[in-house]
N, C-alpha and C positions, 0 to 999 in steps of 0.2 A: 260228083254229088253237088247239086247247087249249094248254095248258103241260106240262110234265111233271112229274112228283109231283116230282123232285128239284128244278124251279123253284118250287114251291110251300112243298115247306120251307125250301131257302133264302130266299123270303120272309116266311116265319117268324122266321127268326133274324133275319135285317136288319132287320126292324121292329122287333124288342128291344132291337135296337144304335139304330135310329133313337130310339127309345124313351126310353134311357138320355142320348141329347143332348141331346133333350126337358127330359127330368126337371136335366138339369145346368145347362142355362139359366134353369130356375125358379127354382135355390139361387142363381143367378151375382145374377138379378133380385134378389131376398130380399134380399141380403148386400150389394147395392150400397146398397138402401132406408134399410137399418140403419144408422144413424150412429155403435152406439157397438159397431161390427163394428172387429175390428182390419185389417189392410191385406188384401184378395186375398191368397195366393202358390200358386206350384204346385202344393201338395200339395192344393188343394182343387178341380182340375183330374183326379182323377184318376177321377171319373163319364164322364167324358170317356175317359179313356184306358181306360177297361175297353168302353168303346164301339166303339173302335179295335179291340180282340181279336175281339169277339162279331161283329165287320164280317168281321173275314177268315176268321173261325171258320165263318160263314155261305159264305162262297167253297169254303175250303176243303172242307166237308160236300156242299158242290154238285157240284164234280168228281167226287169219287169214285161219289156217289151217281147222278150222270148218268149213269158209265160202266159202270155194272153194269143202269141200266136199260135201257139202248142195246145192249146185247150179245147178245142174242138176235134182234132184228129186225136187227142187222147182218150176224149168222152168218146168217139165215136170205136176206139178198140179197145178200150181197156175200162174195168169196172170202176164205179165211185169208190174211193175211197173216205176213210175218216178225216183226216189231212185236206184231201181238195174239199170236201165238205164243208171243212170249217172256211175254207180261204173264198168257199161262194159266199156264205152266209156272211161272213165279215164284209163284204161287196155289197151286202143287204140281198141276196135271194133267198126268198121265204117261199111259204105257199101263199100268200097272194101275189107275189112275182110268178110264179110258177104255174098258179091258173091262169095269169092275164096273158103268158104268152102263146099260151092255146089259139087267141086271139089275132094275134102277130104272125107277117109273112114272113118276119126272118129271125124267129125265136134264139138260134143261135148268137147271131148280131146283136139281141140284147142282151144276152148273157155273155157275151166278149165284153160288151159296153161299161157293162156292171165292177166287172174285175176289174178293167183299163181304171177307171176314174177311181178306184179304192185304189188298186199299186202307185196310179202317178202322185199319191200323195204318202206313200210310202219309201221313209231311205233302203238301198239295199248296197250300199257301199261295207258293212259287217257282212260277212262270208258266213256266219249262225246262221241268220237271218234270209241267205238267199237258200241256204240247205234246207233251212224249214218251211221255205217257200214252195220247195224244188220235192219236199217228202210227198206232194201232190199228187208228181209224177212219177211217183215209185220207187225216188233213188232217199238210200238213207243218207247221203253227202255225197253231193252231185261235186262240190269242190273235190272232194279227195278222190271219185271217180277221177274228174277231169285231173288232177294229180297226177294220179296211176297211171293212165292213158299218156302222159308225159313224160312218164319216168320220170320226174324228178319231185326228189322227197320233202324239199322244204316250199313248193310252189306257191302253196297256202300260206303259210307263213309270210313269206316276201311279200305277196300281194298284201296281207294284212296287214305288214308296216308299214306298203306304200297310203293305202288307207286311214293310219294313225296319222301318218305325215301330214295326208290331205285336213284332215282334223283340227290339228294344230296351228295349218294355215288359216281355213275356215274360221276356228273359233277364237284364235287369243292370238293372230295375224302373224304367226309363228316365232312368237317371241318369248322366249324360257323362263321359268323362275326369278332370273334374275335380272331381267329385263333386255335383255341381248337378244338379238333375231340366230336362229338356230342356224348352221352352217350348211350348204349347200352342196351337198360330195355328187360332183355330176356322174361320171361312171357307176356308181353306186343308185343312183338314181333312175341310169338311166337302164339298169338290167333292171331295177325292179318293174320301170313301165314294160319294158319287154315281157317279161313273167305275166304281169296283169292281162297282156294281148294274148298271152300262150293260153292262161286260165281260161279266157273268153273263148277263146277260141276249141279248145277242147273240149268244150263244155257245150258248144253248138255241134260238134261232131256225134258226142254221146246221144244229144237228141234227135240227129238226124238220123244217125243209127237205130232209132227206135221207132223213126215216123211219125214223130212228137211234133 
């Protein structure tokens, strides 16, 4: 079963993020080797944490991207629902969008266009948010789908911490209440990027199973 281009750029980015934890174990090697290196501390952890962004940055670019590729072979078998309704309209397709493209040789094309430019100004790194994205397509959590299809019960969850994580770096450069940069537990880290590939990736299965 092919993939779909939006799973292909996503693993594009995730191998950069892979990449970069790569590249930070080789300084971690280096810097242990060196005897007149002064101590490890967090801030030289942070190849690692730019790792953590470009992971969810990779997720996040998948959703959206899935969901504008899927939109057409969805309209063309399966009925409008309330859900995708609301998520054209929010795109701005009305009925004078919808008379003009009477006009138009690739009516479709501008209703992808419409969706594309409303999602990419939309976060979808909250896993609520790609469910209610994803009610469009007929699944009531497309996460816990892809979950189940995993067997493993806390998949969502892991993913959504890796996502807090990413947050914390984002917003407050990952430095706690008390001013201290937050600890960097790489095994811990690095199953949760795995989980985040598995989520994704399950989740391009379900809809390829549906011809989405």
């Amino acid at each position: 079963m092919p993939q779909s281009k939006a799973l292909t750029k996503f693993d594009k980015i995730y191998g950069r993020a892979y990449g970069m934890v790569g590249r930070h174990w080789e300084i971690f090697e280096k810097f242990v080797e060196d005897d007149d290196q002064q101590e490890w501390d967090e801030t030289h952890d942070d190849l690692f944490r730019a790792a953590i962004v470009l992971a969810v940055t990779a997720m996040d670019s998948y959703f959206a991207n899935r969901f504008c590729e899927g939109l057409s072979p969805y309209l063309e078998n399966h009925k409008l629902n309330k859900n995708l309704m609301k998520t054209l309209e929010d795109a701005g397709f009305n009925t004078i969008e919808a008379l003009g493209m009477f006009q138009m040789r690739r009516p479709r094309r501008r209703l992808h266009n419409l969706v594309k430019n409303n999602l990419d100004e939309l976060p979808f790194q909250n896993l609520k948010k790609v469910d209610d994205l994803y009610k469009g397509f007929g699944y009531d959590s497309i996460t816990k789908r892809a979950q189940g299809l995993a067997r493993r019960k806390t998949l969502v969850a892991t993913v959504q911490s890796l996502v807090n994580r990413r947050n914390k770096i984002v917003h407050r450069g990952d430095y706690n209440s008390h001013g201290r940069l937050n600890e960097v537990k790489y095994a811990s880290i690095l199953r949760q990027m795995n989980d985040l590939n598995l989520l994704v990736t399950k989740c391009d299965q379900l809809l390829a199973k549906r011809k989405i």
